[in-house]
N, C-alpha and C positions, 0 to 999 in steps of 0.2 A: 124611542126607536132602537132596533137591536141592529149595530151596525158590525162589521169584521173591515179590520186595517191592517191588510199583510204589510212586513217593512215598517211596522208600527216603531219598532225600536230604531229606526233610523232616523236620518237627518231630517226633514222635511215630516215623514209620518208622527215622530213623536210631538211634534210643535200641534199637528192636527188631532192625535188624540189629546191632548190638551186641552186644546179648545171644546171638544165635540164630547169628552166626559163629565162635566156638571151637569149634563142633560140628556145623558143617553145610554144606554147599555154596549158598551165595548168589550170586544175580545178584539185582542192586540196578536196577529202572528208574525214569528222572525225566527231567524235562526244564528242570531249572535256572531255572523263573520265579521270579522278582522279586517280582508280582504288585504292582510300582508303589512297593513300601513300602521297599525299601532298595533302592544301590548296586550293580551287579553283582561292585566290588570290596569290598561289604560281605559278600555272599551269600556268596563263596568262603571269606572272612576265617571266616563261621559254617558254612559246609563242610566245612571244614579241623577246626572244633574240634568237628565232630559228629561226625566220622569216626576225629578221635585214637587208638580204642580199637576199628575194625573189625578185623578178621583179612583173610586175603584173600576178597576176591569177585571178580566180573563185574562191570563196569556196560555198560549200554546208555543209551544217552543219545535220546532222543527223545518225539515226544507220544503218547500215550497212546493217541491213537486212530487210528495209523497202524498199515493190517495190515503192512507191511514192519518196521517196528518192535514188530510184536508176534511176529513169527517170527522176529526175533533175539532178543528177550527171552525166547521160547520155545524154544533152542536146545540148551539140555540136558538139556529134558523135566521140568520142576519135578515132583515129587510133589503138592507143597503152592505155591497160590497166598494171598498176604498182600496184597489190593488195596487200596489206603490213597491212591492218587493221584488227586487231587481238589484244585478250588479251595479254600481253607482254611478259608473260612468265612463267615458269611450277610452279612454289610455286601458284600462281594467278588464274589460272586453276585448278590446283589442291583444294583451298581452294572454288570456286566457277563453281563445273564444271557443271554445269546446266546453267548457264551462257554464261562460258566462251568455252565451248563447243559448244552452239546455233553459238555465233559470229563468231568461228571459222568454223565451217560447213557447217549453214544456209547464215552466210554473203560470202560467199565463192560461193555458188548455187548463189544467189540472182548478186552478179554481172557477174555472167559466163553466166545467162539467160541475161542480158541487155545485155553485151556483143556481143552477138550473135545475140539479136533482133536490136541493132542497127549498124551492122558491122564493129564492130572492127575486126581489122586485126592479132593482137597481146594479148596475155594476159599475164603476170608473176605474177606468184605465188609465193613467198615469205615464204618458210617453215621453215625448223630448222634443223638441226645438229641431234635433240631430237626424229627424225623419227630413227636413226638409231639404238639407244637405244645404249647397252655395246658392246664397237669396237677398235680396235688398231691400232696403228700408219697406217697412208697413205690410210686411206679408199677410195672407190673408191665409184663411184657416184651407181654403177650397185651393188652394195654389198648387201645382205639382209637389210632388215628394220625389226627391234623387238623393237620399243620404249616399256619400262619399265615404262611411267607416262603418265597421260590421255593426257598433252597438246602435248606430243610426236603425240601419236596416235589420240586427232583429226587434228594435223596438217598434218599425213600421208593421212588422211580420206579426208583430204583437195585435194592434191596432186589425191589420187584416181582421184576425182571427177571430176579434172582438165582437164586429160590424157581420162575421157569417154566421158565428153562434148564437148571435140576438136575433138573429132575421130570420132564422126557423124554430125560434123560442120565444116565450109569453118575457122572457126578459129584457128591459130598455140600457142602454150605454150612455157613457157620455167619455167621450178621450177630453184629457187634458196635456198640452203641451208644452211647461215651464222653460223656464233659459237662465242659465246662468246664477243660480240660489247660492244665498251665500250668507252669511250670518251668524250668531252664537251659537254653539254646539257642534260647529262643522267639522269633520274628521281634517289634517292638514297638510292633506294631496289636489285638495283643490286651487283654482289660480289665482282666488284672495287670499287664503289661508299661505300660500306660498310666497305671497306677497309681505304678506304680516310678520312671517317668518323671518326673512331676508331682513326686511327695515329694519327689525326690533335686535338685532344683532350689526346693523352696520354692514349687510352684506351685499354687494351688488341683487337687483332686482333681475332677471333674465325674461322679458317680455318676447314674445313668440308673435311677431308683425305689430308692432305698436300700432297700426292705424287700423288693424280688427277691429268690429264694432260686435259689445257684448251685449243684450240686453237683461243688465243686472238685476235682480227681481231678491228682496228681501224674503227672509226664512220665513215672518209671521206673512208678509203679501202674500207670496205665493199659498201657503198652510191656507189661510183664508180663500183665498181665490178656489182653491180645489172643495172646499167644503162651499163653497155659496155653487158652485158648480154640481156638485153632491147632491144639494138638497132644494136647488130649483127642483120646478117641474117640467123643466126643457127637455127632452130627450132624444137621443139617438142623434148625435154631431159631436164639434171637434171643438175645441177649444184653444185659444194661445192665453197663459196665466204669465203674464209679463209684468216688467213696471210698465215698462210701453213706451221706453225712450234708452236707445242704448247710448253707452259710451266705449270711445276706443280704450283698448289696455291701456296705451300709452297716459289717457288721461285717470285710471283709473288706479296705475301704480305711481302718479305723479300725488294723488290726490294720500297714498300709504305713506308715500314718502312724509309728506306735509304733515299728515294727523299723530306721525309718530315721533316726528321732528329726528329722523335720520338725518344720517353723514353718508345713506348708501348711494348709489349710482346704478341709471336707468339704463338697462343695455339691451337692442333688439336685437336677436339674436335670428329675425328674420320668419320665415313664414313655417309652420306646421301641419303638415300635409293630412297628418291624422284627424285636423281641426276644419270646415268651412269656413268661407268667408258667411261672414253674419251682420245682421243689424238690428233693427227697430221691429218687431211682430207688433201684427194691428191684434188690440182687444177690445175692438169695438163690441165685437160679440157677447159677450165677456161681461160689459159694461150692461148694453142694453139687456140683454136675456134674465140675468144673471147677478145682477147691481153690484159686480166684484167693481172695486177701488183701491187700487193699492194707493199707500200712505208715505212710504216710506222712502226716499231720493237717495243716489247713492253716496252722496255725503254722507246725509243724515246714519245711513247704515253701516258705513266702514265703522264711524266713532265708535257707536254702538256695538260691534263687531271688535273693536278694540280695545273699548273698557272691558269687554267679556275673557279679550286675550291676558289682561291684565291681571285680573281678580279671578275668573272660574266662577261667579258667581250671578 
């Protein structure tokens, strides 16, 4: 199958073309941002080792919402679109949302139009947990949406736009909406990686409401869950690619503390308004439809997240 994975060079997309290149025709698009948080010779340095284990692809290199850059991206006629290209996440958004809004919106139109002019079959859209805003345990995919921060709500906006473009085109969808990934290869602005950071230096941990509940979802679960997602034949609905059991921060920096055998100190520094209250997303859906199973607990995946801190390898 000849499939296109924009955000291919990112955290989550490079885990998926990995998986999905011994067996299929990829073109990878991305455009190499930074996004401020590391080195451009750091980015390649984690390029390099996310890519160790691709097969051959394409790549296209460019933004996201350029039509000349989406008719290369479009040049083999994908079956299957895996859109995952997007700023990474709500502090980033939020600090540039004139930006990071465009990308998430306008690159969003820009490949649903190629999509459709050169007959893809399939599209996945790739949202957020952050569309549902403040919710409790075992949400359900059909639950209201009220994200509380812009990247929340351009990613619902996303999603909108998805559901009107397929419904007066021969093209099907399917949204997927992760929570809290976290694992080897991750850039290190995220709230494990800031975690791992802090311990491994002895440095107070600054947890933002210890008794948040995240539902942590490993790099390869999630990568898996979006390709079992991908390549059913379910179409046209929403998806939660969770472990499917959250934990609060406070248990989750207590558990960094432990696996690094730090001297740091847990400090709540109290609630962040930027952030929802969150919990457990049901993936029943997920499970039935779908036969996604994530494997991996959040023990089991800090370690693993921490030999990786270790070695880079």
């Amino acid at each position: 199958m000849k499939i296109l994975i924009t955000g291919g060079n990112g955290f989550i997309g490079s885990k998926i073309v990995e998986m999905l290149s011994p067996k299929h025709s990829i073109t990878v698009l991305d455009n190499d941002n930074t996004y401020g948080l590391i080195s451009e010779k750091e980015l390649k340095s984690l390029y390099k080792w996310r890519q160790r284990n691709w097969k051959s692809t394409t790549f296209v290199n460019g933004d996201v919402r350029d039509p000349i850059i989406g008719l290369k991206a479009f040049k083999s006629r994908p079956s299957l679109v895996i859109h995952l290209a997007s700023y990474p996440r709500a502090k980033i958004v939020n600090n540039n949302p004139v930006e990071g809004v465009s990308q998430i919106v306008d690159g969003t139109t820009n490949m649903l139009w190629h999509a459709k002019q050169f007959g893809a079959k399939k599209f996945v859209y790739v949202s957020s947990s952050m569309v549902y805003g403040n919710f409790k345990n075992k949400i359900k995919e059909d639950a209201d949406t009220k994200p509380i921060n812009i990247y929340g709500e351009a990613k619902l906006t996303g999603e909108r736009l998805v559901k009107l473009f397929c419904k007066n085109s021969k093209l099907n969808y399917a949204i997927v909406r992760p929570s809290g990934v976290y694992g080897r290869g991750d850039l290190p602005d995220r709230v494990i990686s800031k975690f791992f950071e802090a311990a491994m230096n002895n440095k107070d941990l600054n947890v933002h409401n210890g008794d948040n509940k995240v539902d942590f979802t490993y790099r390869k679960d999630a990568a898996q869950g979006i390709i079992d997602v991908a390549l059913s034949e379910n179409q046209n609905t929403s998806f939660n690619i969770t472990y499917g059991s959250a934990r609060t921060l406070q248990h989750a920096a207590e558990l960094v503390v432990k696996i690094t055998k730090s001297k740091s100190k847990i400090i709540d520094t109290g609630r962040n308004a930027l952030y929802p209250d969150r919990g457990t997303l049901n993936i029943d859906r997920a499970q039935k439809l779908c036969g996604y199973k994530p494997k991996i607990n959040l023990k089991t995946g800090l370690q693993n997240y921490y030999e990786w801190l270790q070695n880079k390898v």
